[in-house]
Residue, then its C-alpha position, 0 to 999 in steps of 0.5 A: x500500500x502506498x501511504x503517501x496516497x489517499x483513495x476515497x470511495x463513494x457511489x452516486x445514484x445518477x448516471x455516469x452522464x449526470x455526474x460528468x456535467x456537475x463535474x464539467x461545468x462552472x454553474x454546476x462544479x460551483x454548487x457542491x465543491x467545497x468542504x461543508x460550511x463553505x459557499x463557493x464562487x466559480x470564478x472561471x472553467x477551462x475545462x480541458x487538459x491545460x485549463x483551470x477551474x478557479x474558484x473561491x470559498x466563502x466561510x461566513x464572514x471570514x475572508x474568501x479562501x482561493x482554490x484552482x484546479x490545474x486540468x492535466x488530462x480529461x478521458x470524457x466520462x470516465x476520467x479527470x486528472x488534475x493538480x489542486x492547490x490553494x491560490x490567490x485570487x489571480x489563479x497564482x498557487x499559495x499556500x494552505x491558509x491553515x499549515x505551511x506544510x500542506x503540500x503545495x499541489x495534490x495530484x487527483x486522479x477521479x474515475x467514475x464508472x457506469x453502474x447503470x442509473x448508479x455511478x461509482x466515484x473513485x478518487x485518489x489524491x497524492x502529494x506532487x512535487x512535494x517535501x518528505x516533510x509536505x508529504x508527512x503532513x498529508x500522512x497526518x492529514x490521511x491518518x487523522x481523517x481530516x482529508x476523510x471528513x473534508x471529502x466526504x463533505x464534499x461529496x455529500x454536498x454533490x450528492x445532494x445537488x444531484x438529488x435535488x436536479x432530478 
């Protein structure tokens, strides 16, 4: 097994099809990304190998909190590859507001598989380019649940979406 990789598992009631264009397009990507408890703003989508979604979350009263996607490969619709990191507000990567040693870049590699009107998710997410200390930073992130509990708030957010667009 791997430790410096995550791998979280999670199955959708809605076609591969549904789950392609929440994923591939800003109005949509824009109502469910995010941690729990955040609103996100879509700034741009360039989705294609090359592109960017920029993006920022919103906690309340807080200062706006800025993410992008970095695209590296697009299979459509079974594959999304792709580097996420913090950035500033001009797409620019930074660093994680909360640790100077979270990794700067995550590698993400999303399959989604055909389960009929069901669709299986899988995502792995793995440090890239980064420190022996970044990298056992994301161990601890791994092992404490934290990257668990953000993801699986994510994607409760996505499946609530789906359900409420059928």
């Amino acid at each position: 097994m791997n430790t410096d990789q995550y791998t979280f598992e999670r199955e959708f009631s809605a076609s591969r099809e549904r789950i392609w264009r929440a994923w591939s397009t800003l109005s949509d990507l824009a109502q469910w990304w995010g941690p729990s408890g955040c609103t996100v703003f879509g700034k741009s989508l360039e989705f294609r190998a090359g592109g960017f979604f920029h993006y920022a979350m919103s906690f309340g009263e807080e200062p706006p909190v800025w993410g992008r996607f970095n695209y590296l490969s697009i299979v459509e619709p079974n594959q999304i590859a792709w580097l996420n990191s913090f950035s500033n507000e001009s797409c620019g990567i930074s660093r994680a507001p909360f640790s100077d040693l979270c990794p700067l870049e995550i590698h993400n590699l999303a399959t989604f598989t055909d389960l009929g009107d069901r669709t299986k998710l899988v995502l792995r997410a793995e440090p890239f380019g980064a420190t022996e200390a970044e990298i056992e930073f994301f161990k601890e992130l791994c092992e404490t649940g934290s990257l668990e509990q953000g993801l699986a708030g994510t994607f409760d957010k996505l499946d609530r979406f789906l359900l409420d667009r059928r």
